[in-house]
N, C-alpha and C positions, 0 to 999 in steps of 0.2 A: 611635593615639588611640582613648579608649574610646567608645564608639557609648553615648550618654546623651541622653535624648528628655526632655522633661518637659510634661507634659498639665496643664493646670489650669482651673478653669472652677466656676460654682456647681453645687450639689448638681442634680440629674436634668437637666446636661448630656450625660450619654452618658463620662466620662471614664472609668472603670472599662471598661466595656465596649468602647470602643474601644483603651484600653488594654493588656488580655487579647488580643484579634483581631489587634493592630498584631504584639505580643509573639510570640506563635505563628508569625504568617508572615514576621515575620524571625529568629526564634532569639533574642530579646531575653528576659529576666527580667525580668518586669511585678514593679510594687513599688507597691502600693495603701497609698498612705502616711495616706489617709482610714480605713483600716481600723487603723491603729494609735491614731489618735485616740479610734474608735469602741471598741478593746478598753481605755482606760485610764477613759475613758465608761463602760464597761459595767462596771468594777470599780468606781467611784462610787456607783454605781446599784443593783449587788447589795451594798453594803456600808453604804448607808445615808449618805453623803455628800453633802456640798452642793457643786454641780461649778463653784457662781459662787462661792465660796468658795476663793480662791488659799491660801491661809494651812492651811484643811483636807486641803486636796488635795493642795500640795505636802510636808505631814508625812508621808504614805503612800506616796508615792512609789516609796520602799524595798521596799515591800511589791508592787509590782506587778514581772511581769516578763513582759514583750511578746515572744515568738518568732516570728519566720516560718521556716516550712519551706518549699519545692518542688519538688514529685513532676509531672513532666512538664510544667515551667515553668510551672504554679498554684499560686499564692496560697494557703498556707493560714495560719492567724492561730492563735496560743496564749496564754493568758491562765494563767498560775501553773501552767505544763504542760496546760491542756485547752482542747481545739479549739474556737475560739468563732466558727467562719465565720458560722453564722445567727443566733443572736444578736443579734452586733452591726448585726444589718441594720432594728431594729425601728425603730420611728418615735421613742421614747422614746431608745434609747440614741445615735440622730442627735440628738438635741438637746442628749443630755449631751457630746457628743463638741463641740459647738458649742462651748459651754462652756468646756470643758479647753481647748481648743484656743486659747485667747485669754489662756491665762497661760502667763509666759514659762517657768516650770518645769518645765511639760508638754514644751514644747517642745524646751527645751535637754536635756532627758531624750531624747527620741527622736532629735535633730535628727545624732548621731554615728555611730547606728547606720543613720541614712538615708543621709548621706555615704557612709561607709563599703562600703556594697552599691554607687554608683553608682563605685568608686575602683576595686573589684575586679572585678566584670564591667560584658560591656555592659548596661544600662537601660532600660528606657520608666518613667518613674514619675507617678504620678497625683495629683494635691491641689488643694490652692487656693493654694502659694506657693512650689510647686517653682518654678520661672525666676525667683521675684525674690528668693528664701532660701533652700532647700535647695541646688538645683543653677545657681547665678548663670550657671554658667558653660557650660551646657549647650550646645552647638550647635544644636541644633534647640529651640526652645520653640514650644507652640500655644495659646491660649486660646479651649477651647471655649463656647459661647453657645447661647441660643437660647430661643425665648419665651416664659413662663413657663407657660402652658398644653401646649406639647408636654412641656418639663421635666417637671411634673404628672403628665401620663398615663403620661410613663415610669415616674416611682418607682410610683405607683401600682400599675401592672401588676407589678413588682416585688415590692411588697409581696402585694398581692393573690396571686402565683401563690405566694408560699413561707405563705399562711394566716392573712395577719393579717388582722382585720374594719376597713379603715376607708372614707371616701370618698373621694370626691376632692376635694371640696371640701375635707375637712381637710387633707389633702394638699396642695392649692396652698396654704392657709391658712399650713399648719406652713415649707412650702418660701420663700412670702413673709418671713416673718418670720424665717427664717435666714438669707437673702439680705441684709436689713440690717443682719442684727447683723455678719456676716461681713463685708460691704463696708464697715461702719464702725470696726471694731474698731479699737485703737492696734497692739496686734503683729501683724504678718503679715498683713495686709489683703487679701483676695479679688480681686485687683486685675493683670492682664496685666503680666507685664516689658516694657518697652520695645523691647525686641526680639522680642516675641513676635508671632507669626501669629493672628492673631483670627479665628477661621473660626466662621461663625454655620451648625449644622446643623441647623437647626428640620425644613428641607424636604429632610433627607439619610437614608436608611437607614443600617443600618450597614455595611455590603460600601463604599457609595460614600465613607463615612467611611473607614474601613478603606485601600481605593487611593488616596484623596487622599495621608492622612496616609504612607503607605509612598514615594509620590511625590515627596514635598520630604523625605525619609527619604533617599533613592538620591540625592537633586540634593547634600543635606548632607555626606555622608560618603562617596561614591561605592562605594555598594555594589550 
């Protein structure tokens, strides 16, 4: 059986980065599937497109082509052959990435090449609808939480340490307001599988993250 994890949770939960750390100390291939959004976002964006615009976005489509590679089981992302890891980390291209990500075309475009990776090796993969649409079937699902002010300071320090000028205030600002579009969308709604683990880390670094999640990891699969 393939060892398939799926992490989801709103934006500056910690899912990325817990899912990098999980990935490493078991031998897994992390698959940041918010970063495929973010590169089809960030081809909207450099190209002058309206990304609430289904009808525009799904005409180009053809034209975009999403690679992942991994060199030492990290994540790295390509966008029409060039490497767009920082990039897509801005504040702007999260928003467009919100966007896309709410029409079905986006979706069904990416949604074969995500299966796909969790079919051939083992997984951890990260977003907002792995355990209730990408990987239903996953054995271990988590859904990350936590208050919106720690969320906040994390993107923030994020943002802030790769250069970008903003506050936090707009930070919690822009992160509120994607949190409702996300939880109320029609396709793919931000929202735990039924069977998922709801683990609220507000008060957790990440190492105690990191052993939780590797804990019900070994109880799952018996590794």
């Amino acid at each position: 059986m393939r060892i398939n994890i799926a992490i989801d949770g709103p934006s500056g939960a910690g899912k990325s980065s817990l899912a990098k750390a999980v990935a490493k100390e078991l031998g897994l291939i992390h698959v940041d599937t918010g970063a495929m959004y973010r590169t089809v976002g960030l081809y909207m964006l450099e190209n002058g497109i309206d990304p609430k615009d289904p009808e525009a976005v799904s005409a180009v489509l053809n034209d975009v082509k999403v690679e992942l590679e991994f060199q030492d089981g990290v994540q790295h992302i390509y966008l029409n052959g060039r490497c767009v890891d920082s990039l897509i980390r801005s504040n702007e291209a999260s928003m467009y990435a919100s966007y896309v990500s709410a029409i079905q075309a986006v979706r069904d475009f990416l949604l074969n090449t995500q299966r796909q990776m969790a079919e051939k090796q083992d997984v951890i993969m990260d977003g907002r609808d792995i355990g209730t649409v990408i990987l239903p079937n996953a054995a271990l699902k988590i859904f990350l939480v936590a208050n919106d002010e720690a969320r906040a300071r994390r993107r923030y320090k994020e943002l802030t340490e790769k250069g970008e000028s903003v506050t936090f205030e707009e930070v919690l600002d822009l992160m509120k307001k994607r949190d409702e579009k996300d939880k109320g969308r029609k396709i793919a709604p931000a929202v735990p599988a039924d069977d998922a683990v709801i683990f609220d880390n507000t008060e957790y670094d990440l190492q105690q993250c990191v052993d939780y999640i590797i804990s019900l990891a070994k109880e799952r699969f018996s590794i």
